[in-house]
C-alpha positions as CSV (number, residue, x, y, z in Angstrom):
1,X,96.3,18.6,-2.6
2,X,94.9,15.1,-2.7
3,X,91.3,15.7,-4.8
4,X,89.4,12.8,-2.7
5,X,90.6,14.7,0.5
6,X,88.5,18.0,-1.1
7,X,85.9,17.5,-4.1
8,X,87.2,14.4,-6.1
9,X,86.3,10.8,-6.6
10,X,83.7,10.5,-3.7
11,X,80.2,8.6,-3.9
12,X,77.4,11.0,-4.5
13,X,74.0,11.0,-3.0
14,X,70.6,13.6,-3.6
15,X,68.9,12.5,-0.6
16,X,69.9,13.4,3.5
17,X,72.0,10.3,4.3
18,X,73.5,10.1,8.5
19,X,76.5,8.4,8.9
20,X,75.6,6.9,12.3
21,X,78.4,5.8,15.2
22,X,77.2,2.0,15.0
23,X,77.7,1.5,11.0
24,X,81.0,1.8,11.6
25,X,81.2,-1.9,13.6
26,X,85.0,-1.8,14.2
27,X,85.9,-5.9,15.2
28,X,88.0,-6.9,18.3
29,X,90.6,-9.3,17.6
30,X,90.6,-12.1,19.8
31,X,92.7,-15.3,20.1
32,X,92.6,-16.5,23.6
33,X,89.2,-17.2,25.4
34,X,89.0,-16.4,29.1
35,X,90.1,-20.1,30.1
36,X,93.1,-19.6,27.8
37,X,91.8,-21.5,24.9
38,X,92.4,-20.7,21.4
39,X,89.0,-19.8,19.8
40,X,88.2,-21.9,17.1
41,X,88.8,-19.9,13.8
42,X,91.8,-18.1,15.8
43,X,95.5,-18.2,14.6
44,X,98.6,-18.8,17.1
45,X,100.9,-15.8,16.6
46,X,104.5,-17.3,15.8
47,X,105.7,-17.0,19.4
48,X,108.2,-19.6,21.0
49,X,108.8,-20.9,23.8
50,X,111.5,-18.7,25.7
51,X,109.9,-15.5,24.0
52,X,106.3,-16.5,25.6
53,X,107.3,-17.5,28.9
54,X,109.5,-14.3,29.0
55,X,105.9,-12.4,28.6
56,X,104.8,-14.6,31.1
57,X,107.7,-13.7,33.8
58,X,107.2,-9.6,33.0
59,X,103.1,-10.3,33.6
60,X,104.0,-12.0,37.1
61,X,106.8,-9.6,38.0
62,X,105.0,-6.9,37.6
63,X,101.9,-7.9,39.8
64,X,104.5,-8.8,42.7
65,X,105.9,-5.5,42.0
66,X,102.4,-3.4,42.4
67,X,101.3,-5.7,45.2
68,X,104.8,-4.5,46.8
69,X,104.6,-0.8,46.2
70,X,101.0,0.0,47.0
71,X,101.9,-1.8,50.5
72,X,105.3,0.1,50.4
73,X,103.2,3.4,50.2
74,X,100.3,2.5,52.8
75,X,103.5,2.3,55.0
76,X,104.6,5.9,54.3
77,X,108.3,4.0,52.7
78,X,107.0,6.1,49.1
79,X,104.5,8.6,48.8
80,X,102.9,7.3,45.8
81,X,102.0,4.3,43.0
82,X,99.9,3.5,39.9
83,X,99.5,-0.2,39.5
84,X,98.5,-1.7,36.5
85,X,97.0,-4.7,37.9
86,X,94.8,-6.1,34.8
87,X,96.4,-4.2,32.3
88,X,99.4,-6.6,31.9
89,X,98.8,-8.4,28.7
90,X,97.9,-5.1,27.2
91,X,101.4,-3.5,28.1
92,X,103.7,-6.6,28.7
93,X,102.0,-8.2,25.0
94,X,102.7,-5.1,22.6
95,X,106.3,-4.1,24.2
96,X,107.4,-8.0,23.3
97,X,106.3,-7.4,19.7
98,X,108.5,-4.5,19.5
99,X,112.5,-4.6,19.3
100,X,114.9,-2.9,21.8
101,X,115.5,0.1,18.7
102,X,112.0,1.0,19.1
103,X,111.3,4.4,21.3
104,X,108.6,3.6,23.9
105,X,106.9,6.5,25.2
106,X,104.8,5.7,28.0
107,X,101.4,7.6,30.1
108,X,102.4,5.7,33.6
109,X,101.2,2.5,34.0
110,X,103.5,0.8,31.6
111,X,106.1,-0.6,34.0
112,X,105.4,-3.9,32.5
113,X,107.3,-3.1,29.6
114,X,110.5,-2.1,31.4
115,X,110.4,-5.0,33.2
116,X,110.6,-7.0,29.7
117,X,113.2,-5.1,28.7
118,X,115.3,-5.9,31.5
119,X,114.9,-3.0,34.1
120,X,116.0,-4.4,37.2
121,X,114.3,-4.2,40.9
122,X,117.1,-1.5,42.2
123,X,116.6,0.2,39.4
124,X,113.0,0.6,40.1
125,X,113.6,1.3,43.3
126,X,116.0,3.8,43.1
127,X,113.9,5.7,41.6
128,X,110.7,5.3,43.6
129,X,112.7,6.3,46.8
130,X,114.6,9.2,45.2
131,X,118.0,8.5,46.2
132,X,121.7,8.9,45.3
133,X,121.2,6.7,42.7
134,X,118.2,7.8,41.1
135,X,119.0,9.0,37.3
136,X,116.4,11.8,37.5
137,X,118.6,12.7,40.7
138,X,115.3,12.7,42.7
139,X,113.3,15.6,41.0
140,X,110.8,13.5,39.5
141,X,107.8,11.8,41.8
142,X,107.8,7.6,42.2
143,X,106.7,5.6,39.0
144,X,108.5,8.4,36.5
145,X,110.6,6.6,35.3
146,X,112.9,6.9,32.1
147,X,115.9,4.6,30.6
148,X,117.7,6.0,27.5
149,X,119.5,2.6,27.4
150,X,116.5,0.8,27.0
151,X,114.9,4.1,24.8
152,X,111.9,4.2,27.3
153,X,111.3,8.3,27.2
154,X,110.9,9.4,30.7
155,X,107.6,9.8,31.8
156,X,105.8,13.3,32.9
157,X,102.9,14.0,34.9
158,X,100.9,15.8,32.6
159,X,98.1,13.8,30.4
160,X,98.4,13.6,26.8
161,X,102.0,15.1,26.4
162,X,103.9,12.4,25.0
163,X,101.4,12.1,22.4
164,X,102.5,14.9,19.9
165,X,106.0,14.1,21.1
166,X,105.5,10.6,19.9
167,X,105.1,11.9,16.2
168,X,107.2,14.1,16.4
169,X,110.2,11.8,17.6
170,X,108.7,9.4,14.7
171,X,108.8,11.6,12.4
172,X,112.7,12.7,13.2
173,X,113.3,8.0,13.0
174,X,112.1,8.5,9.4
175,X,114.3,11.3,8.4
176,X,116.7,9.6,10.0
177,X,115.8,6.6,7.7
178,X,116.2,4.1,10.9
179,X,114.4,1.0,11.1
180,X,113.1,1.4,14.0
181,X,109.5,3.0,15.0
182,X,108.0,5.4,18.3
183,X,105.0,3.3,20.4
184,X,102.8,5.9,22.4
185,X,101.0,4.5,25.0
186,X,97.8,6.3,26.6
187,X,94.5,5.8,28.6
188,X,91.0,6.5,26.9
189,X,91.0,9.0,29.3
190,X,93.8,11.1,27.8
191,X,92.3,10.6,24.0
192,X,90.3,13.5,25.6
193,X,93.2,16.0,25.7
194,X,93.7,18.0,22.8
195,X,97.4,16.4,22.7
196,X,95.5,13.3,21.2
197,X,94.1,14.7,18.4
198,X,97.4,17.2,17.4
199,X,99.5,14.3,17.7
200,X,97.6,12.0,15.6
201,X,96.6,14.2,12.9
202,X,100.3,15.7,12.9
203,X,101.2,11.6,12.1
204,X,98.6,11.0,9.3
205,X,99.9,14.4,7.4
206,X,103.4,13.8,7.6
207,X,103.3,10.1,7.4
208,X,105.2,9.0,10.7
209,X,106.0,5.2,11.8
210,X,104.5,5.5,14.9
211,X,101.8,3.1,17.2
212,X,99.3,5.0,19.2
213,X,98.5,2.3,22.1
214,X,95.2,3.3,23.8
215,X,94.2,0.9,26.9
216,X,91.1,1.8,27.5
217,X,90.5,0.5,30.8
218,X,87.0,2.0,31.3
219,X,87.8,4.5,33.7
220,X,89.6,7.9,33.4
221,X,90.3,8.1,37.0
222,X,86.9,7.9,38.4
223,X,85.0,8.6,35.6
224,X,83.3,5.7,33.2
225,X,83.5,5.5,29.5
226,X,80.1,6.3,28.6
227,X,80.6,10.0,30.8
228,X,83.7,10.6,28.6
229,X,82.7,10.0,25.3
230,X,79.7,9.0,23.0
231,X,81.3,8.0,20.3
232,X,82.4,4.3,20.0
233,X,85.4,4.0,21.9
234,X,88.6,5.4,20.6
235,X,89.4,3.1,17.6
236,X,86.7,5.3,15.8
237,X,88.8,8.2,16.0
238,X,91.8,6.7,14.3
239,X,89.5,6.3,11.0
240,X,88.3,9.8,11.3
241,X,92.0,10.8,11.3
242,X,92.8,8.3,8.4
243,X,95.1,6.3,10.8
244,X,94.7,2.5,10.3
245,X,93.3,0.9,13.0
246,X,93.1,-2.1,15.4
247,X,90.9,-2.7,17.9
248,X,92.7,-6.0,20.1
249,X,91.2,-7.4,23.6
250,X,93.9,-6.1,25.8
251,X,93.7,-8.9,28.3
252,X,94.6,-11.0,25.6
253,X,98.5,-11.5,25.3
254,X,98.3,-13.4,22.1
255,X,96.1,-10.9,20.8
256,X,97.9,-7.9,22.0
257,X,101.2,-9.2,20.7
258,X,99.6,-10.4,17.4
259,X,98.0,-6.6,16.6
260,X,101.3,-4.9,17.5
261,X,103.1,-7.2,15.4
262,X,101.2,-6.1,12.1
263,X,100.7,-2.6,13.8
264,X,104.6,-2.6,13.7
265,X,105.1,-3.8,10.0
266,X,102.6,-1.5,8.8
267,X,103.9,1.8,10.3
268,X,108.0,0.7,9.3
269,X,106.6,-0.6,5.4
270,X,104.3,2.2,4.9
271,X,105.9,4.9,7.2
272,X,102.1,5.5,8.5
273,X,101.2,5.5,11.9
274,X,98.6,2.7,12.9
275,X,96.1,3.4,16.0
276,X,95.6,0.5,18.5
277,X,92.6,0.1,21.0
278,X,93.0,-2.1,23.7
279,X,90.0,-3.0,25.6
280,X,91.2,-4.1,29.3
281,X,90.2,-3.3,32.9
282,X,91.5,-1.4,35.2
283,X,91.3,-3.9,38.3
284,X,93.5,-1.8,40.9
285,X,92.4,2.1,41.7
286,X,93.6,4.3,40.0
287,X,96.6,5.6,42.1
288,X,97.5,5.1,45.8
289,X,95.4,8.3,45.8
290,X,92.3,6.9,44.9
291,X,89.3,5.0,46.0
292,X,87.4,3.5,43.5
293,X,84.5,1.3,45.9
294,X,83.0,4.9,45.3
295,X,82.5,4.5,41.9
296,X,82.1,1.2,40.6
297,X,81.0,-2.0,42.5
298,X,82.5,-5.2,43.7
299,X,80.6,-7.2,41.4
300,X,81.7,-5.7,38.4
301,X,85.5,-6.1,39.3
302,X,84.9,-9.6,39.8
303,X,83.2,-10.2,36.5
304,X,86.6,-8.7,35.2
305,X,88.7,-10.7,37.7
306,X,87.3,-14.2,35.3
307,X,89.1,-12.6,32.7
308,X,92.4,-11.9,34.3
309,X,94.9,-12.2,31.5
310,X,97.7,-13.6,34.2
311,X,95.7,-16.7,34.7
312,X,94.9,-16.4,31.0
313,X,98.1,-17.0,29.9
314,X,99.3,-19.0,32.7
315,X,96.3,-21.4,31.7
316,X,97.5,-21.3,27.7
317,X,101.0,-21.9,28.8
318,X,100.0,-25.0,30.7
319,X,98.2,-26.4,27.6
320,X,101.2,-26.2,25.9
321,X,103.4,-27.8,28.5
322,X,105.8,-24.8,28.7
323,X,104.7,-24.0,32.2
324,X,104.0,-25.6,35.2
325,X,102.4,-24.8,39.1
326,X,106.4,-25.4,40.6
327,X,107.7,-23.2,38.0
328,X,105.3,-20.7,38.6
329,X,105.3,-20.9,42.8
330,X,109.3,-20.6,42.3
331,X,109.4,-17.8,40.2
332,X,106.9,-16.2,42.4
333,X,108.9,-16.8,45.3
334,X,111.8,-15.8,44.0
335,X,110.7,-12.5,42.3
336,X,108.6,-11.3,45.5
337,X,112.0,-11.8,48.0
338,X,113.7,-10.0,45.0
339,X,111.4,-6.8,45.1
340,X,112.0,-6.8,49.1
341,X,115.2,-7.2,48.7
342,X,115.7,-4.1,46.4
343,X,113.1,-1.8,48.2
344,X,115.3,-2.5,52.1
345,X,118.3,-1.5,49.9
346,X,117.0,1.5,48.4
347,X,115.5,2.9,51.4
348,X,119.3,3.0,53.0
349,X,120.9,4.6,50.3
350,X,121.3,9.1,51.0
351,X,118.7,11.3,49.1
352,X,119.9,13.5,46.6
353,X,121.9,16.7,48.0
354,X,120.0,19.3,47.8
355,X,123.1,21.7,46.8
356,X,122.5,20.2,43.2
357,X,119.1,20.6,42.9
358,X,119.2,23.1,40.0
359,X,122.4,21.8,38.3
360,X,121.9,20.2,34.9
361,X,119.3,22.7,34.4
362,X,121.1,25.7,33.3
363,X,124.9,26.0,32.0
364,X,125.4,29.1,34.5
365,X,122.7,28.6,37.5
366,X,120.9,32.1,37.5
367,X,121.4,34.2,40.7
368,X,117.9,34.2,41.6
369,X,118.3,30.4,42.0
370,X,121.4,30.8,43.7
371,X,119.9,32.9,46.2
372,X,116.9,30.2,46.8
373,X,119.4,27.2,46.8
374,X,121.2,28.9,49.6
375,X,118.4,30.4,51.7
376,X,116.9,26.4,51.1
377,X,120.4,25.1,52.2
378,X,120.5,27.2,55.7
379,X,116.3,26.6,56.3
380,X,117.5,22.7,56.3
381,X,120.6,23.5,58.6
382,X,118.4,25.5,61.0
383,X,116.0,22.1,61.7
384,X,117.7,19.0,60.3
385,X,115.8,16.7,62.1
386,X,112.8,17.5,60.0
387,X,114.7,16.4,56.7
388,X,115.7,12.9,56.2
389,X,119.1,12.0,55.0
390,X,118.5,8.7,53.5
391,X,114.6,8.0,51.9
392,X,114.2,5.2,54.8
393,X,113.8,8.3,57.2
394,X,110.7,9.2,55.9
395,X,109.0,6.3,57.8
């Protein structure tokens, strides 16, 4: 047993002494202002050129692609979206300070880094509209998505699982003695699920290279910070679990990339996991689902909106001639005919037969199932014209 952990070498008082929330004053890193100017004590990370506008291009993408799909859905072409409008530096700025070895686990709203690692519009696609060539074969809701190729775990609906999961897989890397680490990324909201605190005190006992990434975006669905928790933000956690800590402004790319950078060398040189708090806004709503003019107002999105970290980075990029308006109006262009492209495509292609709908499930498909398959197969014979055959039909 480590003593200091029980009775050891600890600082002794004889008086009532309160460890309050505010002595802990946890610091944000911070490089870019909100014009895209380097504060004045702050530190370019070592990022060049192709690497930064690479960032840049997943940031944009991305915003063309939730712009795309929350339209795609008020149209009835999908039946659901979580954009992550806002949140781009925060995602899109750790996953490009993390190599392609590295296991991401995601919550939902992490499309941005796909995109960086070079998931492409049909793919995205494909799995929104749940056709043929879907890899989950359909069975999964839109914005699940999952790429062993590009070791992004596939995401599930439930908050918080991926958490415990993360150290888990971390720990299994280490055994493994692979140079390569497990990023978990979560809301504030889910650091309220017991998942959070299993998984992070199951990495600090058993040592596990992984990144906790929180975005706290303010909201857990409709639901502010200050109604969730009391404490200061999540960062403050981390310490009470003994997990190193960062707290980074999330709509900071240089910031974001900088934190996960150390986060990274940290958890692979000390085989420890580090927690990360990103402090961002959510700008979209939550979901297609949700309206949030019921709970927050328009003038506090558009103090966010000064401090969009797209037009932060844009801005930075421009000071350092790497970017200009052309370049960013033709990528634009081209990227939004791209996503339209890839949606008309994907809405053509046949759903998913429902004959293997169980398959891959079970090595010898229970006859339970294989009554309900077939009794499912004759309903949809009796009235096919209420079951589409290709995802367009849904329209």
């Amino acid at each position: 047993m480590n003593d200091r952990n029980h009775l050891g070498d600890v600082s002794l008082t004889h008086d009532v002494k309160i460890i309050e929330n505010g002595l802990l004053d946890i610091p944000m890193l911070a490089i870019l202002d909100h014009e895209g100017q380097l504060y004045p004590d702050a530190t370019e990370p070592q990022l060049g050129k192709e690497q930064a506008l690479k960032m840049y291009h997943a940031m944009v993408y991305t915003r063309m692609l939730d712009e795309r799909m929350v339209a795609a859905q008020r149209q009835g072409r999908i039946s659901f979206y979580l954009a992550s409008t806002g949140e781009e530096a925060a995602v899109v700025g750790s996953a490009a300070a993390l190599t392609n070895d590295d296991m991401i686990m995601s919550q939902y709203r992490e499309q941005g880094a796909l995109v960086y690692r070079g998931y492409t519009s049909a793919q995205f696609m494909n799995q929104m509209f749940s056709n043929r060539l879907d890899p989950n074969k359909g069975r999964q809701m839109p914005i699940h998505y999952g790429d062993k190729a590009l070791n992004f775990m596939t995401i599930s609906s439930p908050l918080g699982t991926q958490i415990p999961q993360a150290a888990g897989y971390a720990y299994g890397q280490k055994l493994a003695d692979k140079n390569a680490l497990t990023i978990c990324y979560f809301g504030e909201g889910a650091a309220s699920e017991g998942d959070f605190h299993a998984g992070l005190n199951m990495a600090a006992v058993l040592n596990c290279p992984v990144i906790f990434f929180c975005r706290n975006n303010g909201y857990a669905i409709s639901t502010p910070a200050e109604e969730q928790f009391a404490g200061d933000g999540i960062a403050s956690r981390g310490i009470g679990y003994g997990v190193r800590t960062i707290r980074v402004d999330g709509n900071d790319p240089l910031a974001v990339f900088s934190a996960t950078q150390k986060a990274r060398e940290l958890a692979l040189q000390a085989s420890q996991p580090v927690l990360i708090e990103a402090m961002t806004y959510r700008l979209a709503a939550h979901s297609t689902s949700d309206d949030p003019s019921g709970y927050r107002s328009k003038n506090e999105e558009e103090k966010w909106r000064l401090k969009d970290p797209v037009a932060r980075f844009k801005r930075w990029l421009q000071q350092k001639d790497w970017l200009s308006e052309t370049d960013t109006d033709d990528y634009t262009k081209q990227v939004r005919s791209e996503i339209l492209q890839a949606l008309k495509e994907a809405e053509k292609v046949a759903i998913n037969p429902i004959e293997d709908i169980v398959e891959d499930v079970y090595d010898e498909v229970p006859w339970h199932l294989q009554e309900q398959r077939e009794a499912l197969i004759a309903h949809i014979k009796r009235y096919p014209k209420q079951y589409p055959k290709t995802a367009g039909e849904n329209n």
